[in-house]
Rosetta silent file (secondary structure, phi, psi, omega in degrees, C-alpha in Angstrom):
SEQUENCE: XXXXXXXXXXXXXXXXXXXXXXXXXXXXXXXXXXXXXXXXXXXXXXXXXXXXXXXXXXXXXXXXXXXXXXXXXXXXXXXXXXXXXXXXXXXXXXXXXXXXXXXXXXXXXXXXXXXXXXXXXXXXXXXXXXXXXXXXXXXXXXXXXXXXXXXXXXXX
SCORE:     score description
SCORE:     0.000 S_00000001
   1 L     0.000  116.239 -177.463    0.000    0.000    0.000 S_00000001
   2 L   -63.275  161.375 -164.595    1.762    3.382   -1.220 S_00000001
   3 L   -90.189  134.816 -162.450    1.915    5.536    1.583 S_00000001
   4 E  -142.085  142.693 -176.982   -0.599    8.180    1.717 S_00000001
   5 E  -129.232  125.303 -142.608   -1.547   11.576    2.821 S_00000001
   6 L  -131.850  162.665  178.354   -4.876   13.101    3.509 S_00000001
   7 L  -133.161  129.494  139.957   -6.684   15.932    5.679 S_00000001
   8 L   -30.640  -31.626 -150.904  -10.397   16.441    7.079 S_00000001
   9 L   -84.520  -48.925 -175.224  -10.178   19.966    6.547 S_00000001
  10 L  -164.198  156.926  165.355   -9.996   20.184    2.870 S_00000001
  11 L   -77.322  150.514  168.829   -9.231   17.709   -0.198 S_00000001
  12 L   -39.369  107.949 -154.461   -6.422   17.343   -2.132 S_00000001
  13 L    57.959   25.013  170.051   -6.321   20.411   -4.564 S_00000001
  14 L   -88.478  167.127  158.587   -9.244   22.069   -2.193 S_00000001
  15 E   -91.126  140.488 -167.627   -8.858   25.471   -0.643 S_00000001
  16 L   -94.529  129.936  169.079   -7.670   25.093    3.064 S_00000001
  17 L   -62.370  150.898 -130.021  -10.197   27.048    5.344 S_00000001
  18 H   -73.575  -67.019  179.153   -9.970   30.127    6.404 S_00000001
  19 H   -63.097   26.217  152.863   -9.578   29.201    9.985 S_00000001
  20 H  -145.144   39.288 -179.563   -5.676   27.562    9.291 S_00000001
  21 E  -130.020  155.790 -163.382   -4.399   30.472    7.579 S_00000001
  22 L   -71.430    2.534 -172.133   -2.589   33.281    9.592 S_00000001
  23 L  -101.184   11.651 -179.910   -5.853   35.228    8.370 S_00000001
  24 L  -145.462 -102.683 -176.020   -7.946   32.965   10.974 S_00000001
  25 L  -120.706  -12.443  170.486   -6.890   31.149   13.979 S_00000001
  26 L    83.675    7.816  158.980   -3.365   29.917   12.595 S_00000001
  27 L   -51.349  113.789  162.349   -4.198   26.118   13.612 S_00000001
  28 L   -51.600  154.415 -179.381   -2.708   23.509   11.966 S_00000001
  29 L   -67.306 -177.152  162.102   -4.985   21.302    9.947 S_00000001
  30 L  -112.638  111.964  157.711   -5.649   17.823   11.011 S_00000001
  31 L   -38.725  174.427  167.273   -3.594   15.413    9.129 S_00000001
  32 L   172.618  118.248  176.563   -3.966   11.415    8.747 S_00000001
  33 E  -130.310  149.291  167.411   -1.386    9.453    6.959 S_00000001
  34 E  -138.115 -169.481 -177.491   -1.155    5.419    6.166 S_00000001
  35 L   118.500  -18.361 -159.437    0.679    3.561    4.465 S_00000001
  36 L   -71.607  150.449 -168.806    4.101    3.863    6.026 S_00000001
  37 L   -75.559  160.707 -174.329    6.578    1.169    4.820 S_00000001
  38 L   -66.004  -43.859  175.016    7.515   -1.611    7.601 S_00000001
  39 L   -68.157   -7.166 -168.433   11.465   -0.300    7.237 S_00000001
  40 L   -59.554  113.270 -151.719   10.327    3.145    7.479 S_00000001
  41 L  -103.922  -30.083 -175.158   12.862    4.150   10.973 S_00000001
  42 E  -116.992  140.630  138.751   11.414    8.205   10.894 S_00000001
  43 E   -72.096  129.773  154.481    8.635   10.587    9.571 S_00000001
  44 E  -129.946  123.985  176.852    9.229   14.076    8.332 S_00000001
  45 E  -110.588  143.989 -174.857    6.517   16.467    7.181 S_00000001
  46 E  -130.930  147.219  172.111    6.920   19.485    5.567 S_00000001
  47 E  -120.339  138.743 -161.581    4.350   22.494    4.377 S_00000001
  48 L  -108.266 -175.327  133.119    6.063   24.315    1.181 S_00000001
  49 L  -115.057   36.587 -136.557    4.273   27.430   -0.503 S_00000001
  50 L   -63.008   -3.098 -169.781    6.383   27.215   -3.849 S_00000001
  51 L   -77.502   -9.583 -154.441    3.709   30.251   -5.321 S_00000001
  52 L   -76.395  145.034 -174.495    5.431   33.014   -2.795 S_00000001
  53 L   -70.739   -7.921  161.043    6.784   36.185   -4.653 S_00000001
  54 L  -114.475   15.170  167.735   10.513   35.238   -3.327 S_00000001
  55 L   113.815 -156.981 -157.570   10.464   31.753   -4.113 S_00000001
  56 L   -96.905  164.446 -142.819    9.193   29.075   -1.815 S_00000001
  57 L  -149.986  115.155  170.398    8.172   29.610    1.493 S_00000001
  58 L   -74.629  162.166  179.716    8.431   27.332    4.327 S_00000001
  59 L  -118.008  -73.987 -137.974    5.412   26.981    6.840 S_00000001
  60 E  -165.157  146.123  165.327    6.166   24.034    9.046 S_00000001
  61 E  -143.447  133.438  155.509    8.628   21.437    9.224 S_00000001
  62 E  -121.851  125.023  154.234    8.254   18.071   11.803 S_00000001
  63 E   -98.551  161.893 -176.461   11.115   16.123   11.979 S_00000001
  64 E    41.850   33.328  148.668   11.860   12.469   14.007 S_00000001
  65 E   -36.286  113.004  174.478    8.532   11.628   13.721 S_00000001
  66 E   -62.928  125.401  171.980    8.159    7.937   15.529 S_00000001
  67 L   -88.154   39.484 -177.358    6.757    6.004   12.506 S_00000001
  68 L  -107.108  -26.484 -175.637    4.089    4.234   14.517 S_00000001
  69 L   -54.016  113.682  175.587    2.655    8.403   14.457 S_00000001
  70 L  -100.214  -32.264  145.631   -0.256    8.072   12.085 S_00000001
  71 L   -38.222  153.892   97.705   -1.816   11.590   13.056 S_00000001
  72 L  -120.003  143.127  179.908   -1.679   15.107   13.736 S_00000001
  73 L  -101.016  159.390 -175.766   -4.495   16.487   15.016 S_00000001
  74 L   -44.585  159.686  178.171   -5.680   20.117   14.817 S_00000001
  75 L    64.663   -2.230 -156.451   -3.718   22.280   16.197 S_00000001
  76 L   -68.392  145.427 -130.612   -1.068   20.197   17.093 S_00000001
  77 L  -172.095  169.039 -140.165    2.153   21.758   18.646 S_00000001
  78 L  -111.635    1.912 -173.056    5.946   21.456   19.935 S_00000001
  79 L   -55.906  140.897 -148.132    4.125   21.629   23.405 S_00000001
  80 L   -69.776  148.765  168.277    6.233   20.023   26.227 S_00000001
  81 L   153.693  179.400  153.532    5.094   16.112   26.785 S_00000001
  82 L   -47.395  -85.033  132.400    5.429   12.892   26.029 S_00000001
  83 L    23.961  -40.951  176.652    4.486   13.800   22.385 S_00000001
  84 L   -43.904  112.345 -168.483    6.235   16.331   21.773 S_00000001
  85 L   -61.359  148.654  159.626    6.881   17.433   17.961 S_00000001
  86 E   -93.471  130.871  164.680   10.417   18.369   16.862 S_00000001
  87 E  -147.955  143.272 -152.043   10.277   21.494   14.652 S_00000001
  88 L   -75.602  149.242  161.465   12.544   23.451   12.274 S_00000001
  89 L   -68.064  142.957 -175.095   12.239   27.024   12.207 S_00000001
  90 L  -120.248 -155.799 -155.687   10.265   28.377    9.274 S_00000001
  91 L   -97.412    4.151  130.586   10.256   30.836    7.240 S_00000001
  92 L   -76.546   12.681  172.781    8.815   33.323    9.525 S_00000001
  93 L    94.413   12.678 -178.942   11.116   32.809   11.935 S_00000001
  94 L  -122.326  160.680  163.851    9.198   30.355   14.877 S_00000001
  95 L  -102.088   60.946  174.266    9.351   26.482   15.070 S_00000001
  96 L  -144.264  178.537 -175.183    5.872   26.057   14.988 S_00000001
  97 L   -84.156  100.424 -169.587    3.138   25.883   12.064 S_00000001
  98 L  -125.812  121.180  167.778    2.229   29.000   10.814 S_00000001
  99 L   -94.726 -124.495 -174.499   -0.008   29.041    7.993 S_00000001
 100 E   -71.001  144.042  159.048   -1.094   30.666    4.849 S_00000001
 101 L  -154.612   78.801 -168.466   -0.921   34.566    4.264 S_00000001
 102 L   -88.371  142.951  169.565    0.041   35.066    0.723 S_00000001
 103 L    -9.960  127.725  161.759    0.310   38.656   -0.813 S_00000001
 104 L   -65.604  158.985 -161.395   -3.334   40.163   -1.086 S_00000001
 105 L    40.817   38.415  146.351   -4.126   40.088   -4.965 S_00000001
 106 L   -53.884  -38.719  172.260   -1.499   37.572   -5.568 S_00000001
 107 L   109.626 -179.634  178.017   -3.571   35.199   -6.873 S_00000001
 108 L  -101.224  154.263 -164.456   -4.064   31.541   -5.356 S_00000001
 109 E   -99.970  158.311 -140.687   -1.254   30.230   -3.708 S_00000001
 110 E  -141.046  103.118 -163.384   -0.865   25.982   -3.615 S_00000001
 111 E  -106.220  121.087 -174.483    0.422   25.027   -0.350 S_00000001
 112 E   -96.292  146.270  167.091    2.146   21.129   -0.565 S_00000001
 113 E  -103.271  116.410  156.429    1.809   19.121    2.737 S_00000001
 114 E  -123.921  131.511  168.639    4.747   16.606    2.133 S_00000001
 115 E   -93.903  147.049  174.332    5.053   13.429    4.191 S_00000001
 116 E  -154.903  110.522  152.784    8.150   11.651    3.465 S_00000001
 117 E   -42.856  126.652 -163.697    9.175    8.141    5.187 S_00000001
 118 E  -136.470  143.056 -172.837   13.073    7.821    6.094 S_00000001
 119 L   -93.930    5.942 -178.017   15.102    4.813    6.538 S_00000001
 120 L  -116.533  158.783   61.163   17.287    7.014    9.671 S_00000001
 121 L    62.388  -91.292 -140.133   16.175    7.804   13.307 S_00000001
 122 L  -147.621  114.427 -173.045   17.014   10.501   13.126 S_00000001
 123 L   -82.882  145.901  174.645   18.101   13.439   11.033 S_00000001
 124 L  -101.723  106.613  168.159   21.214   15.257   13.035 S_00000001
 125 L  -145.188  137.176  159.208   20.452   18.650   11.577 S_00000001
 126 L   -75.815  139.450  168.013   19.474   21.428   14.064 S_00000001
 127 L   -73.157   28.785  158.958   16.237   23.085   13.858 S_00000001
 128 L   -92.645  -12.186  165.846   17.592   26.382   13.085 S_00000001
 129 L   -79.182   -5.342 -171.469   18.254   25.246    9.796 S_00000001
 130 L    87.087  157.249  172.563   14.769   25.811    8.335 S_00000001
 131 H   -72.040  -31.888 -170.769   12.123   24.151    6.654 S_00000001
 132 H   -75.755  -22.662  164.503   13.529   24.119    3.016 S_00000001
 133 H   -67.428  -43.015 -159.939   17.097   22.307    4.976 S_00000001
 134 H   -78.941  -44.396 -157.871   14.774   19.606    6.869 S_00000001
 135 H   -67.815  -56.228  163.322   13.334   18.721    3.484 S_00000001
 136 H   -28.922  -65.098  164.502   16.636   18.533    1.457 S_00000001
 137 H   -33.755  -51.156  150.421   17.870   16.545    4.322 S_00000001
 138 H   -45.000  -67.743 -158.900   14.863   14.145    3.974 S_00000001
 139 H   -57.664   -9.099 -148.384   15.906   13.181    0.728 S_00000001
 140 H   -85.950  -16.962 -179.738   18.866   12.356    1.475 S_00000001
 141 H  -119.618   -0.451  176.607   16.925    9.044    3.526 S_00000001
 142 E   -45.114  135.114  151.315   13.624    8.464    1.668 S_00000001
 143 E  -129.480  -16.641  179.392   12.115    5.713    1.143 S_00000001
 144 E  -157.468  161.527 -152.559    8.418    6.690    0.349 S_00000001
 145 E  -131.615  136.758  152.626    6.622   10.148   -0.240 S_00000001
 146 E  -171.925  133.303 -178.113    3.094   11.497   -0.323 S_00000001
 147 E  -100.170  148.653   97.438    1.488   15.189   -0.921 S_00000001
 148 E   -17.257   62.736 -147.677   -1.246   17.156   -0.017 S_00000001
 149 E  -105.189  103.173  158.792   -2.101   20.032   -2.022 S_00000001
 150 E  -126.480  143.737 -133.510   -4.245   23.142   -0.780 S_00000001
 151 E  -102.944  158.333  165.354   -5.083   25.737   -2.393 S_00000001
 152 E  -169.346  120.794  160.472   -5.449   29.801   -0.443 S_00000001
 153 L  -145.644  176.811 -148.567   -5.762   33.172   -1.542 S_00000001
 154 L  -110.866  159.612 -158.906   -6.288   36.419   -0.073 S_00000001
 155 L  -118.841  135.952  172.110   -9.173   39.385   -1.206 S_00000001
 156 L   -25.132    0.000    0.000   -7.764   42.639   -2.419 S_00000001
């Protein structure tokens, strides 16, 4: 079974509601992925913008994802626990999920959710390196992939 990645919130090439865009309550969506291969040792998810007027624009990066994690649930956060996500700084500068706010009149922007299965543990990269750095790093251990696509754009 290819490994697969899906949201409640909105479908695959829908526009992502209002209320998980920095123009609402800034919640992450809720996620749900299966699929992951039995050798699979990590998770890492990343949210891309590649439509941004200075080239692409990270949102969120989770890294060292236990690959028994089939979830995220709304909202979900770097908040101290048992649980607790690891996450790269993005490209507004926090290591949490901050979503869409593209240019007003810009047009719509395509926001990828990428899950990507890893054959390490662990990436040793510090989370100061950014989301577009987490992802690169991912490749470097894939073994399986799967996108998201939502759509967002902002009124005049």
């Amino acid at each position: 079974m290819p490994l697969t990645l899906s949201s409640s919130a909105f479908a695959d090439g829908g526009r992502i509601p209002e209320r998980y865009t920095r123009d609402g309550k800034n919640v992450s969506p809720p996620l749900k992925w299966s699929g992951v291969p039995d050798d699979a040792k990590s998770l890492v998810l990343v949210v891309q913008d590649p439509d941004a007027p200075s080239g692409t624009f990270g949102h969120w990066a989770v890294f060292n994802m236990s690959p028994e994690v089939q979830e995220l649930p709304e909202a979900e956060s770097g908040k101290p626990g048992p649980q607790a996500l690891r996450q790269a700084k993005n490209d507004f500068g926090n290591a949490y999920y901050d979503g869409p706010e593209p240019p007003a009149g810009h047009g719509v922007h395509h926001y990828h959710f990428r899950l990507a299965a890893l054959d390490t543990p662990n990436l040793a990269i510090p989370a100061s390196t950014g989301v577009e750095r987490i992802w690169q790093e991912a490749q470097k251990h894939l073994l399986e992939q799967a996108e998201l696509v939502g759509t967002y754009e902002r009124g005049q």
